[in-house]
Backbone as a ProteinNet text record, in pm:
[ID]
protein_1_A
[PRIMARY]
XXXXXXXXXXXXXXXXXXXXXXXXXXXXXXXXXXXXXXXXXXXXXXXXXXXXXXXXXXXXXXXXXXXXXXXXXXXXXXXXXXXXXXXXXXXXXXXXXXXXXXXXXXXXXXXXXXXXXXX
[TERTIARY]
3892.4	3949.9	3895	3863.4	3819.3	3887.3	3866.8	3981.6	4044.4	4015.4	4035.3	3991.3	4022	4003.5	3843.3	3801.4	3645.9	3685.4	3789.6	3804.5	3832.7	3845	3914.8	3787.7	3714.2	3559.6	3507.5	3489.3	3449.4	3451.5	3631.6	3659	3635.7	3624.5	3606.5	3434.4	3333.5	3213.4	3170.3	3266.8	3284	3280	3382.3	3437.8	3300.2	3268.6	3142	3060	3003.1	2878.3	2892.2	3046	3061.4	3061.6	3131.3	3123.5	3002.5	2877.2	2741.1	2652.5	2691.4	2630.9	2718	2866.3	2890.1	2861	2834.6	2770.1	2631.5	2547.2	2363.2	2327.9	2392.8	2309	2339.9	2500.2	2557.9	2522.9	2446.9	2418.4	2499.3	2624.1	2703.3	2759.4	2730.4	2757.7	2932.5	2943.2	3157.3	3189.9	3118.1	3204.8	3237.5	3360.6	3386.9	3410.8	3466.5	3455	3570.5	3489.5	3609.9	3593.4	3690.8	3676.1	3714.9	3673.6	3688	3799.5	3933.3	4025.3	4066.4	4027.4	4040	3998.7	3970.8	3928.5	4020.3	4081.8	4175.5	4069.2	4076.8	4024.7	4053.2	4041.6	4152.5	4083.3	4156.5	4130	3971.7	3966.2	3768.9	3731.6	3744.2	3634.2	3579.9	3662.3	3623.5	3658.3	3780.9	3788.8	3837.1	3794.2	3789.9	3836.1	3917.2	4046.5	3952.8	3964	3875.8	3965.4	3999.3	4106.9	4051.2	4071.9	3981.2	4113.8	4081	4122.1	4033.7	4100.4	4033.2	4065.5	3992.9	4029.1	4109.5	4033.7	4125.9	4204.8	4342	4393.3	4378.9	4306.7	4243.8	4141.1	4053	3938	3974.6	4083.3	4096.3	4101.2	4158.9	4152	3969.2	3900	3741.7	3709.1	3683.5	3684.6	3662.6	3783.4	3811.7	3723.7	3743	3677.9	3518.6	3480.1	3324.3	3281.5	3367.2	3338.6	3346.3	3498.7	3483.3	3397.3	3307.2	3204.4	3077.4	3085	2984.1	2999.1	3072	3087.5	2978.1	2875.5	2787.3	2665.6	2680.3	2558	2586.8	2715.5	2715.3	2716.1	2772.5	2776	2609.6	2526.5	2412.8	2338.2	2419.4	2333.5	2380	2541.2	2596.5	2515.9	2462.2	2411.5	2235.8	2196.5	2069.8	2109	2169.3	2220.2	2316.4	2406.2	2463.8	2371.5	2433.3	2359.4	2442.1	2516.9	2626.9	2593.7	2640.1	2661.8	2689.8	2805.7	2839.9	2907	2895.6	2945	3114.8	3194.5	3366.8	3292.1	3361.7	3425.6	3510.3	3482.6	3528.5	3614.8	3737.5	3810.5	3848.4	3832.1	3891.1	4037.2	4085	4234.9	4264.2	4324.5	4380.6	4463.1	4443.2	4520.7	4589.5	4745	4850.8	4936.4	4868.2	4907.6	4905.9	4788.9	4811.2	4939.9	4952.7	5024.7	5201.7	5203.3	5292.2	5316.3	5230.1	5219.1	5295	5218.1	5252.3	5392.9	5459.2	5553.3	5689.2	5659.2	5766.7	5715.9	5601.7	5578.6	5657.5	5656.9	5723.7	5872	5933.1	6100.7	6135.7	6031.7	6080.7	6073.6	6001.3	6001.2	6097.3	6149.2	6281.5	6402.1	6419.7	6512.6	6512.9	6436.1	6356	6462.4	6401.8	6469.2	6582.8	6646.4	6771.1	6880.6	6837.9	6887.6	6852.8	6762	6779.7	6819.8	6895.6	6980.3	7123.4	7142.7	7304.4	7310.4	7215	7258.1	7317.2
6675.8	6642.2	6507.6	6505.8	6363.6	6258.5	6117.3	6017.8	6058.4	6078.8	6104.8	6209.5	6194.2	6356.9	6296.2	6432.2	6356.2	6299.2	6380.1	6340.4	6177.9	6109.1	5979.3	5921.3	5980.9	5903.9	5953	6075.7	5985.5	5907.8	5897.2	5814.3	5700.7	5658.2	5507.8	5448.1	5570.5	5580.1	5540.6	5612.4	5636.5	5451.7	5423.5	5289	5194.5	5174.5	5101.3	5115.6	5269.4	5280.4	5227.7	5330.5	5254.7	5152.1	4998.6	4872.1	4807	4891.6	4855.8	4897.2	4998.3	5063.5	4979.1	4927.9	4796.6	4709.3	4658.2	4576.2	4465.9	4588.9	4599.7	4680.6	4793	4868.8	4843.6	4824.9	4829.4	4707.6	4752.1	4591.1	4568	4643.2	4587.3	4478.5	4354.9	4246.3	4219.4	4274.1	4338.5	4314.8	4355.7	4410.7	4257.2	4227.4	4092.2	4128.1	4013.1	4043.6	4134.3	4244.2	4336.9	4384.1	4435.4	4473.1	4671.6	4738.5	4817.7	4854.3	4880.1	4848.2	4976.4	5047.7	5183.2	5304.1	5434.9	5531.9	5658.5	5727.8	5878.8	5985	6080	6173.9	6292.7	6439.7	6530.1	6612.8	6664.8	6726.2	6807.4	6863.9	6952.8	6877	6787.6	6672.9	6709.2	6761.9	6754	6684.2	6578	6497.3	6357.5	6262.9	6118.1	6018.2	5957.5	5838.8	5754.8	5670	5481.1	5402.2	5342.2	5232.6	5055.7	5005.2	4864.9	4799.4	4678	4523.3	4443.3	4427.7	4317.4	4186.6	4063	3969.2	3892.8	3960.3	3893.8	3976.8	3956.1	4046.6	4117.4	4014.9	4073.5	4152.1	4178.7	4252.8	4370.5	4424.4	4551.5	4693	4654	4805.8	4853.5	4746.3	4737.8	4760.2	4723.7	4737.3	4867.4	4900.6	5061.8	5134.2	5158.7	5222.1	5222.5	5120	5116.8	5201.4	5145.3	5262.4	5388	5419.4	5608.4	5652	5551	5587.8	5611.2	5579.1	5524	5640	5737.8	5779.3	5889.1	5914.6	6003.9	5931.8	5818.5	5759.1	5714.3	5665.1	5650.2	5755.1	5897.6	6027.6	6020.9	6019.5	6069.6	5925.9	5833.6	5752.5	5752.3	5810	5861.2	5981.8	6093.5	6175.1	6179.2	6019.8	5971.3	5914.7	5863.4	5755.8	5834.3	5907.3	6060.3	6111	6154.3	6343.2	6424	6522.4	6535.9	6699.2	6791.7	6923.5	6850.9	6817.9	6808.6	6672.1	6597.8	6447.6	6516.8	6454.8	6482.9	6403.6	6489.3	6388	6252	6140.3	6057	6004.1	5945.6	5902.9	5772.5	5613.7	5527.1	5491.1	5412	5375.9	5212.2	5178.5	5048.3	5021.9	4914.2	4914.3	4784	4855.2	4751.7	4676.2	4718.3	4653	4538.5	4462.4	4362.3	4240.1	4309.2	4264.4	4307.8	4375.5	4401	4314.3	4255.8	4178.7	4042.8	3989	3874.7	3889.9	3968.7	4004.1	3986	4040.2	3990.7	3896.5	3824.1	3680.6	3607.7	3606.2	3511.1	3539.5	3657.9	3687	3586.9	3643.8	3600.9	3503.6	3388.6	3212.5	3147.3	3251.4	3222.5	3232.7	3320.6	3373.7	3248.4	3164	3131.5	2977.5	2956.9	2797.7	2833.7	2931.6	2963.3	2898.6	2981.4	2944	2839.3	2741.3	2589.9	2497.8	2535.4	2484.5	2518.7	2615.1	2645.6	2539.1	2476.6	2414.1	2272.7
6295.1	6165.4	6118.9	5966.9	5947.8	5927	5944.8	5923.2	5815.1	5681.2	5514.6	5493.8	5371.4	5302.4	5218.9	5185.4	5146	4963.1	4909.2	4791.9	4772.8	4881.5	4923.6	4928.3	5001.4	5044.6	4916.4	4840	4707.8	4574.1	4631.3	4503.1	4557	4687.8	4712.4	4683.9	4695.5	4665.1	4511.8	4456	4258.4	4199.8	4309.8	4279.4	4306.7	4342.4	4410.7	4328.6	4305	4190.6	4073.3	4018.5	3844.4	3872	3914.8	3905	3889.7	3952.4	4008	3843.6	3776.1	3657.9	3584.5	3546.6	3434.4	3433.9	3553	3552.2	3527.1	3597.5	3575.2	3448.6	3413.9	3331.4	3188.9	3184.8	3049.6	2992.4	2879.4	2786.8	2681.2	2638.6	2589	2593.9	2518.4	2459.8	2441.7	2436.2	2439.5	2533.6	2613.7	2729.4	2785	2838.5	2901.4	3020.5	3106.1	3229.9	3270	3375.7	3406.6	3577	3630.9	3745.2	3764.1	3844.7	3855.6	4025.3	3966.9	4041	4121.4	4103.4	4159.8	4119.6	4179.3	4117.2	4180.1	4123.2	4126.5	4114.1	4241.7	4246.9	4263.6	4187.8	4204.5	4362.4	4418.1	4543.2	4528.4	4428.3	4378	4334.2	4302.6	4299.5	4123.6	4044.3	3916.9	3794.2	3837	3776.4	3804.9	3793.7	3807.8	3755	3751.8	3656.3	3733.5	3676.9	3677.7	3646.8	3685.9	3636.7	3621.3	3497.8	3489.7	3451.3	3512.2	3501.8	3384.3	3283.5	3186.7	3185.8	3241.5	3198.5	3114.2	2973	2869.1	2823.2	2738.4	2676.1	2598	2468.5	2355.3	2341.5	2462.1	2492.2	2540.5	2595.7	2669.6	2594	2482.7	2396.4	2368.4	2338.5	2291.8	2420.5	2538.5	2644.4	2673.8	2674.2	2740	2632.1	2518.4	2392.4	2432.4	2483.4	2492.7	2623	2732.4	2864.7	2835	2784.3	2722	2652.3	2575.4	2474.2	2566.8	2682.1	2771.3	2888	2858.3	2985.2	3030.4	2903.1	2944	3047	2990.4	3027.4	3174.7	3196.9	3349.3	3406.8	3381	3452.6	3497.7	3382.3	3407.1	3489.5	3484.9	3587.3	3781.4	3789.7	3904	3971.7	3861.3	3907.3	3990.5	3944.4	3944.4	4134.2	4113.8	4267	4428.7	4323.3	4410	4474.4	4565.2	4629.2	4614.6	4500.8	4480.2	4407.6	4456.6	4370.2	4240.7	4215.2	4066.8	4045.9	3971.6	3909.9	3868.8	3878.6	3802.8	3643.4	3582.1	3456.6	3490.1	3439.3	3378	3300.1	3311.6	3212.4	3247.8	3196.3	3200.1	3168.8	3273.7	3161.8	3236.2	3185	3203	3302.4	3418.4	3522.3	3525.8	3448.3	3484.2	3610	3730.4	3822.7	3849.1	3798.4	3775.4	3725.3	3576.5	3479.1	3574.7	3675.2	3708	3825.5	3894.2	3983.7	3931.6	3875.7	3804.5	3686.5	3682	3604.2	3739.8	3875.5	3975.5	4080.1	4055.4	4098.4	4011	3901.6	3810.8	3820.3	3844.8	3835.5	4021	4102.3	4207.9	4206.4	4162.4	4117.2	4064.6	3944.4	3899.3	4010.2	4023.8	4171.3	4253.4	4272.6	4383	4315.6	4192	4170.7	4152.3	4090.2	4093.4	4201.5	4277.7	4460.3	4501.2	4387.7	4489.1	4434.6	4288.6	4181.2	4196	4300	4350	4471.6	4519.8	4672.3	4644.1
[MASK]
+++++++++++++++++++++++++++++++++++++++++++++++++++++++++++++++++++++++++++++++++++++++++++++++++++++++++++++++++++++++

């Protein structure tokens, strides 16, 4: 049996390449700095969620808009770098984990002086 399932090994693969193709290939001028925070893979391997981290706030809707616009061109550059029967489709979306992180860092800080304003 293998450690993982292979859909695991290639979304962790997916993750690596796209970051490697926004990085180097895309000459969009837009694009600000972003990270590629994870990738969802369905069990057949035919479709692919991407999830990005945008730096700035004001950049993320343009952001995302330009990758989905973009998604042929990375398919066809995955399929260049792959050894792969078939590339999944593509869909970007926005990964609020972040914003969620820092949303109960900050409650627990509060919490935090709270309890040292009762002593």
């Amino acid at each position: 049996m293998l450690p993982y399932k292979r859909s695991q090994r290639v979304s962790d693969l997916l993750r690596e390449e796209i970051a490697d193709i926004a990085i180097h290939r895309l000459k969009d001028p837009r694009i600000g700095f972003i990270t590629i925070t994870g990738v969802d893979v369905t069990d057949d391997i035919k479709m692919a969620k991407i999830f990005v981290s945008v730096l700035k706030n004001e950049d993320k809707k343009t952001t995302l808009d330009i990758l989905n616009s973009a998604k042929s061109f990375i398919r066809s550059e995955l399929s260049k770098r792959l050894r792969m029967k078939s590339i999944p489709s593509i869909e970007f979306m926005l990964d609020s984990s972040i914003e969620y992180g820092d949303k109960i860092d900050k409650l627990l800080k509060k919490i935090e002086e709270q309890g040292e304003g009762n002593r």
